[in-house]
MDAnalysis code that builds the backbone (N, CA, C; Angstrom):
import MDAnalysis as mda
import numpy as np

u = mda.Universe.empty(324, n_residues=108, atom_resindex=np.repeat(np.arange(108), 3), trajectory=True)
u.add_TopologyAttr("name", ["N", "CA", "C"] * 108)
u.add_TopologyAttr("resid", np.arange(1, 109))
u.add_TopologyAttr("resname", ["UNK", "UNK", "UNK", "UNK", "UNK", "UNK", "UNK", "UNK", "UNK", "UNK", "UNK", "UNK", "UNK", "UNK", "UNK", "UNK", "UNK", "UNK", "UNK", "UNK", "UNK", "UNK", "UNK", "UNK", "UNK", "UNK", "UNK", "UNK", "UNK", "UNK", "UNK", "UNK", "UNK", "UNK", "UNK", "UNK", "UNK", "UNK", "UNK", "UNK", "UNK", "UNK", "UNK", "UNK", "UNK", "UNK", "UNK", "UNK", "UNK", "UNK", "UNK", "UNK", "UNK", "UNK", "UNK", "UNK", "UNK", "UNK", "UNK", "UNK", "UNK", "UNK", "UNK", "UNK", "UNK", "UNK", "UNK", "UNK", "UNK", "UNK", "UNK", "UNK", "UNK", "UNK", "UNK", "UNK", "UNK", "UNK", "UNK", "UNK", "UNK", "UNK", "UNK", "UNK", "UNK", "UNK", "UNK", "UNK", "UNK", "UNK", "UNK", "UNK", "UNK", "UNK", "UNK", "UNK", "UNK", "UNK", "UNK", "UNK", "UNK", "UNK", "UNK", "UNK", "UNK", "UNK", "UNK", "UNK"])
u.atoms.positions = np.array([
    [0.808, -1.188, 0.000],
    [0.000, 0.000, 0.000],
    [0.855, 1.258, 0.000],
    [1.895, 1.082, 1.191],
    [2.575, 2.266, 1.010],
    [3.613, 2.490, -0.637],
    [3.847, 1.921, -1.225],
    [4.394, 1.626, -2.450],
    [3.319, 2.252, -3.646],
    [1.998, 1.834, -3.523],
    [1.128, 2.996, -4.527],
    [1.134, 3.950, -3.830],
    [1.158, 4.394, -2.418],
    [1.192, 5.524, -2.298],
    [1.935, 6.831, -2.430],
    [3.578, 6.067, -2.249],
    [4.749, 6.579, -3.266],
    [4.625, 7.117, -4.792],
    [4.541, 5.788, -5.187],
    [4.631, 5.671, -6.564],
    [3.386, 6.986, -7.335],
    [1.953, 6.948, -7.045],
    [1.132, 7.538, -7.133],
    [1.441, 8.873, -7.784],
    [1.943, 9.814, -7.072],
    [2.394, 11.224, -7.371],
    [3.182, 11.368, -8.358],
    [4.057, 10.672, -8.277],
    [5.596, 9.920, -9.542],
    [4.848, 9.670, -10.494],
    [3.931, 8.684, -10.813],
    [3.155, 8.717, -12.366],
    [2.356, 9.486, -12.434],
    [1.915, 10.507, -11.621],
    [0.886, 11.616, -11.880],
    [1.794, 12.684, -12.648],
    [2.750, 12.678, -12.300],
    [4.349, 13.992, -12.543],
    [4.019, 13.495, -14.116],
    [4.492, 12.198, -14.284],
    [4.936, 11.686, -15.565],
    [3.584, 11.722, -16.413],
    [2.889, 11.535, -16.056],
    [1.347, 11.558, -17.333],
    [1.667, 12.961, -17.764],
    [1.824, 14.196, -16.591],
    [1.654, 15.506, -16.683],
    [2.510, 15.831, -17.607],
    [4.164, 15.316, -17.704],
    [4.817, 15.613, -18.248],
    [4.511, 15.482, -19.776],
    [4.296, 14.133, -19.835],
    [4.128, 13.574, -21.024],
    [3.013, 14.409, -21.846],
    [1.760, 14.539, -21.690],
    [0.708, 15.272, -21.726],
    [1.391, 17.007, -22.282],
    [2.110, 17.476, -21.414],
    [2.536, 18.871, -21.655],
    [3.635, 19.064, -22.832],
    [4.488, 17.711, -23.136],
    [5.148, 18.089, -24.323],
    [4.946, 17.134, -25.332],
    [3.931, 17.621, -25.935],
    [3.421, 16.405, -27.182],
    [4.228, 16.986, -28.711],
    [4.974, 17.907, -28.453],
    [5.567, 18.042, -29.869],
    [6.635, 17.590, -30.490],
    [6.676, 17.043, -31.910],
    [7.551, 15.927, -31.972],
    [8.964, 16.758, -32.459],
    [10.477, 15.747, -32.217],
    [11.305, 16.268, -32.396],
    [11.712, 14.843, -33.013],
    [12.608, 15.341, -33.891],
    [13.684, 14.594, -34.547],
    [15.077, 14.351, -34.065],
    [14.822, 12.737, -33.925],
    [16.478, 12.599, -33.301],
    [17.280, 11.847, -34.413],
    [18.354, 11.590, -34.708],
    [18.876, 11.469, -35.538],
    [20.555, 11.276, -34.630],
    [21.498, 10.282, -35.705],
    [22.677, 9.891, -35.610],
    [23.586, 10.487, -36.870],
    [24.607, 11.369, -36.296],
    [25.315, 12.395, -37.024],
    [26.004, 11.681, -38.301],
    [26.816, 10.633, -38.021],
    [27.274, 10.303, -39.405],
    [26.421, 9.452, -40.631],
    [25.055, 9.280, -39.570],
    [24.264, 8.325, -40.923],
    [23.127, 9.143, -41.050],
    [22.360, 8.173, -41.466],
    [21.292, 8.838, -42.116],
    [19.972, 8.780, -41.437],
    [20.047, 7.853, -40.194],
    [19.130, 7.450, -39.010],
    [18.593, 8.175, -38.760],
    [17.232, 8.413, -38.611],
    [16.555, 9.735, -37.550],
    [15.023, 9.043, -37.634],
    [14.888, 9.703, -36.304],
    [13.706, 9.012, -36.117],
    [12.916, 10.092, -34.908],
    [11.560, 10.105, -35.067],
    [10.813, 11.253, -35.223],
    [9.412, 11.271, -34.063],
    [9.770, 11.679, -32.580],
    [8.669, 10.702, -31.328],
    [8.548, 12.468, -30.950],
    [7.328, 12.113, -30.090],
    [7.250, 13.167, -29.051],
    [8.492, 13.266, -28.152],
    [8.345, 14.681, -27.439],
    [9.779, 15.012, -27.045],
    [9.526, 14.647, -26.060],
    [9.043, 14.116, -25.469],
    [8.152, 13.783, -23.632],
    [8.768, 11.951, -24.129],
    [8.309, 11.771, -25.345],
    [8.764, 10.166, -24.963],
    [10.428, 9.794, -25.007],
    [11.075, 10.981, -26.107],
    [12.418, 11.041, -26.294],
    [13.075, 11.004, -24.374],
    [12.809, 12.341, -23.820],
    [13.020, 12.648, -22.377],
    [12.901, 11.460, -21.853],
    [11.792, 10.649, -21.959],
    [11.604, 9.356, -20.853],
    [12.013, 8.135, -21.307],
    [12.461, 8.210, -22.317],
    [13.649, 6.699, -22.909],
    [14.872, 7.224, -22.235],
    [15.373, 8.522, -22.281],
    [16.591, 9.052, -22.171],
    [17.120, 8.747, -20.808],
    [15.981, 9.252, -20.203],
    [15.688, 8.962, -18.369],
    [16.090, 7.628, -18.277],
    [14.954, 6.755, -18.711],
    [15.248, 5.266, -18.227],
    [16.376, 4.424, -18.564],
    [16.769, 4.896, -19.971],
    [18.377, 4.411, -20.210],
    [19.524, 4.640, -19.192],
    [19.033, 6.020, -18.581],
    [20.333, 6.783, -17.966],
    [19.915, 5.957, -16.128],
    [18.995, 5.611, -15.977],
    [18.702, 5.153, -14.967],
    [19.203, 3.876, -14.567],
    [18.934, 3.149, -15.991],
    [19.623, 1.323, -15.869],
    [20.917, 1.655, -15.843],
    [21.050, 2.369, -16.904],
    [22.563, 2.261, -16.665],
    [23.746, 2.613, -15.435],
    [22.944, 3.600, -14.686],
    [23.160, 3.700, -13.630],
    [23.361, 2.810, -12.296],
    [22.160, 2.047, -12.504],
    [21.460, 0.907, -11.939],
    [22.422, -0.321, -11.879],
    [22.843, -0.677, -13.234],
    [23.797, -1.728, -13.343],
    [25.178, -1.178, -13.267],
    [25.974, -0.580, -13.115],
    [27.235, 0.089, -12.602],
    [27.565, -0.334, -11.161],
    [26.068, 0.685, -10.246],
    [25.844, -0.058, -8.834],
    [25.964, -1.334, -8.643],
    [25.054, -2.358, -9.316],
    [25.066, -3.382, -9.194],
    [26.495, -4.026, -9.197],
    [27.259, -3.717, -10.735],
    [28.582, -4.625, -10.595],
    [29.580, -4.186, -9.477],
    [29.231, -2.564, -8.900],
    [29.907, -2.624, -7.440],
    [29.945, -3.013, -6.367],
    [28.580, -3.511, -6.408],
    [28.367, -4.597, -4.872],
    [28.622, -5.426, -5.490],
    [28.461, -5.965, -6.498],
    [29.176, -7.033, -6.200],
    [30.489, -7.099, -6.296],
    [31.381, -6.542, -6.325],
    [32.559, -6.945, -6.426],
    [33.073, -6.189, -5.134],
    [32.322, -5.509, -4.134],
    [31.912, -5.197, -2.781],
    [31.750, -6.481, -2.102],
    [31.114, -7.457, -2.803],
    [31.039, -8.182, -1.834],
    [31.761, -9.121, -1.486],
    [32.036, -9.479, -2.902],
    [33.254, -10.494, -3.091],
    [34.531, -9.921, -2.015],
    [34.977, -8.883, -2.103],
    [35.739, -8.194, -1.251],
    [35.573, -8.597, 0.439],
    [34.363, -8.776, 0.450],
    [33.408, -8.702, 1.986],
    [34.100, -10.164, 1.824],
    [33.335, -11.118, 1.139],
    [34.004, -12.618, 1.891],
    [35.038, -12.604, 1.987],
    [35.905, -12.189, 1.026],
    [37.529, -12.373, 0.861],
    [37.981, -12.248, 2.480],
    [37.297, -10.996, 2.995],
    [38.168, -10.545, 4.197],
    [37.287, -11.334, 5.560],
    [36.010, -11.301, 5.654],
    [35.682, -12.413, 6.238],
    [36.186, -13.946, 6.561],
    [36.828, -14.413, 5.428],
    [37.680, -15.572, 5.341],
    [38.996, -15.256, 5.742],
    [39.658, -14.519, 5.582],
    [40.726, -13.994, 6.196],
    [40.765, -13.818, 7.943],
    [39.520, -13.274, 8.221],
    [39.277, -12.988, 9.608],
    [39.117, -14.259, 10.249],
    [38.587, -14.811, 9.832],
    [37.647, -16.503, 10.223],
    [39.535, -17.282, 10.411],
    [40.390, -16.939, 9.663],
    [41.473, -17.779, 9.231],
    [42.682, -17.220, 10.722],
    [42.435, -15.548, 10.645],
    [43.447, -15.248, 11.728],
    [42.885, -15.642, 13.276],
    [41.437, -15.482, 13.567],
    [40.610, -15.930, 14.563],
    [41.421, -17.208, 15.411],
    [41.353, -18.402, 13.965],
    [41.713, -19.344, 14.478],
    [43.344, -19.527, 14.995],
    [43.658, -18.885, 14.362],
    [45.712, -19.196, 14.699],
    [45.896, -18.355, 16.039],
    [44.861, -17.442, 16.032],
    [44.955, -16.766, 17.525],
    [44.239, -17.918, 18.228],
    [43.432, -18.388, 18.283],
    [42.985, -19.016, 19.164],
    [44.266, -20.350, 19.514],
    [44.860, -20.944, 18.456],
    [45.782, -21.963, 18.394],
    [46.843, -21.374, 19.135],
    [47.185, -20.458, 19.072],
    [48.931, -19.805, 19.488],
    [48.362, -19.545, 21.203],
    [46.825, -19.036, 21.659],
    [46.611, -18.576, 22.492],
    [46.849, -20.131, 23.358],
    [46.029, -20.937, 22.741],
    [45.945, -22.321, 23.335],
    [47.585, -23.110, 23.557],
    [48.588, -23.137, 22.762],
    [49.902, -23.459, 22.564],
    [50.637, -22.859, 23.543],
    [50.491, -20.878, 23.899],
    [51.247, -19.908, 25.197],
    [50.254, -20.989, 26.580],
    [49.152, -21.037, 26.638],
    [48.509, -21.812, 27.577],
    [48.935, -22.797, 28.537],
    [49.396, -24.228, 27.998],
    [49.919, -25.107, 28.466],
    [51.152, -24.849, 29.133],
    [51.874, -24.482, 28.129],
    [53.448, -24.380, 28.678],
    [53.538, -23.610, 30.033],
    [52.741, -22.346, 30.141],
    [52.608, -21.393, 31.163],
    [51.738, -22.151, 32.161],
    [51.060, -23.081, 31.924],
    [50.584, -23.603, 33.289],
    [51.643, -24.719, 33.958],
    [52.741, -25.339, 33.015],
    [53.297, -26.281, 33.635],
    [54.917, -25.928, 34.292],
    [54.616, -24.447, 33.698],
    [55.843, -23.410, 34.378],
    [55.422, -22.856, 35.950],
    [54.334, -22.533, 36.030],
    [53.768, -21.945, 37.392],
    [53.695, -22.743, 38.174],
    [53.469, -24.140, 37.896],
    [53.678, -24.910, 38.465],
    [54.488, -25.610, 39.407],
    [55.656, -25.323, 38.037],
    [57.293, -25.273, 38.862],
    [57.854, -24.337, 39.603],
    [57.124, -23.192, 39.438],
    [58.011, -21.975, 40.097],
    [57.948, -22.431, 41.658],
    [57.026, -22.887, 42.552],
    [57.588, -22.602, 43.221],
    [58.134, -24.087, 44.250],
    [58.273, -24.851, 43.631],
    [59.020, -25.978, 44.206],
    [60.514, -25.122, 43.373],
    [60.855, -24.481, 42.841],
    [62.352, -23.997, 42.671],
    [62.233, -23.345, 43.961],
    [61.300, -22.669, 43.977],
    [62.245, -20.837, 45.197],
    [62.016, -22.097, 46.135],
    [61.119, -22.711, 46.391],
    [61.642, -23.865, 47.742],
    [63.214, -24.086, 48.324],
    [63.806, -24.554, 47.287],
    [65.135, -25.320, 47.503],
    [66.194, -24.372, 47.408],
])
């Protein structure tokens, strides 16, 4: 609901627009002979939506390669986690079987 209610005003803009410039223009490609001949309201709103995807998909290939980034270092983290935990566990032992000894030494 809230989504037509957004949207709503946004295609009211765009009918309006469309509606207000019904006169046609010629577009055309400079070195050929191409041209082709729409209202200037529909020219504007191809122009829009081209410039929009294209926009659209740019973003896109940046997350993802955002994200790829994201696991990379996630796996990295996951990888140092553990060798800390191993090295923490390895300083562990030895230091308990040292405290141990300390003080049957200062004894004697």
């Amino acid at each position: 609901m809230i989504r037509v209610l957004l949207a709503a005003p946004l295609l009211f803009l765009l009918v309006l627009f469309a509606l207000s410039n019904p006169q046609p223009v010629r577009l055309g490609i400079w070195p050929t002979d191409f041209a082709i001949e729409l209202p200037l309201s529909i020219a504007i709103l191809v122009a829009m939506a081209a410039s929009f995807i294209i926009g659209a998909a740019m973003l896109w290939f940046a997350a993802i390669a955002a994200g790829g980034r994201a696991r990379l270092a996630e796996r990295e983290t996951r990888m140092l986690d553990r060798q800390v935990r191993e090295l923490q566990a390895r300083l562990a032992v030895p230091t308990a079987s040292v405290t141990a000894r300390l003080p049957a030494l200062t004894d004697s």
